[in-house]
Structures are given as structure tokens and as C-alpha cells.
C-alpha positions, -999 to 999 in steps of 0.1 A, spaced: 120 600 -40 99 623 -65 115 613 -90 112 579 -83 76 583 -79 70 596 -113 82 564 -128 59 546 -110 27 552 -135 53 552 -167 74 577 -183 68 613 -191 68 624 -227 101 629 -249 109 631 -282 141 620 -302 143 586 -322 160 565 -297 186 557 -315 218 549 -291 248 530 -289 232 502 -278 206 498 -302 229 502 -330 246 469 -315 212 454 -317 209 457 -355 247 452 -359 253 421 -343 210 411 -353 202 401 -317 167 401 -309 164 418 -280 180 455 -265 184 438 -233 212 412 -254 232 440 -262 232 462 -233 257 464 -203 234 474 -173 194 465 -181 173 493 -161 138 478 -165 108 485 -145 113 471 -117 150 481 -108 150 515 -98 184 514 -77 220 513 -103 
């Protein structure tokens, strides 16, 4: 739950370029949006997999 609860105001800081699988699908396939090319969407307000 305290984890949870510390996504709640946004995320902490991290570093790294962000460049995954899914993202490289993105600019492969040109789709406009991440949420095209990914399997599982885990947006704000979905906090249960």
C-alpha cells in the first residue's frame, strides 16, 4: 500500500533514456501513440495488473 501511495502525487525521479521495446515499436511501425504499440497500458489510474 506504500508503494501505491507514492504514485499517487507522480513518480519519483530516475534517470535512463527510456528507450524500451515498446517504444522502438512506436518509431518502427510510426504509430503515434506508446499506448498503440504496447501490450498491457499501465496509466494512472490502473494501479492493479
Amino acid at each position: 500500500e506504500d508503494y501505491l501511495n507514492c504514485f499517487r502525487y507522480g513518480c519519483p525521479p530516475h534517470g535512463g533514456l527510456g528507450m524500451g521495446l515498446a517504444r522502438v515499436l512506436m518509431v518502427m511501425l510510426g504509430l503515434d501513440s506508446i499506448r498503440e504499440a504496447t501490450f498491457l497500458f499501465r496509466g494512472p489510474n490502473r494501479l492493479t495488473p
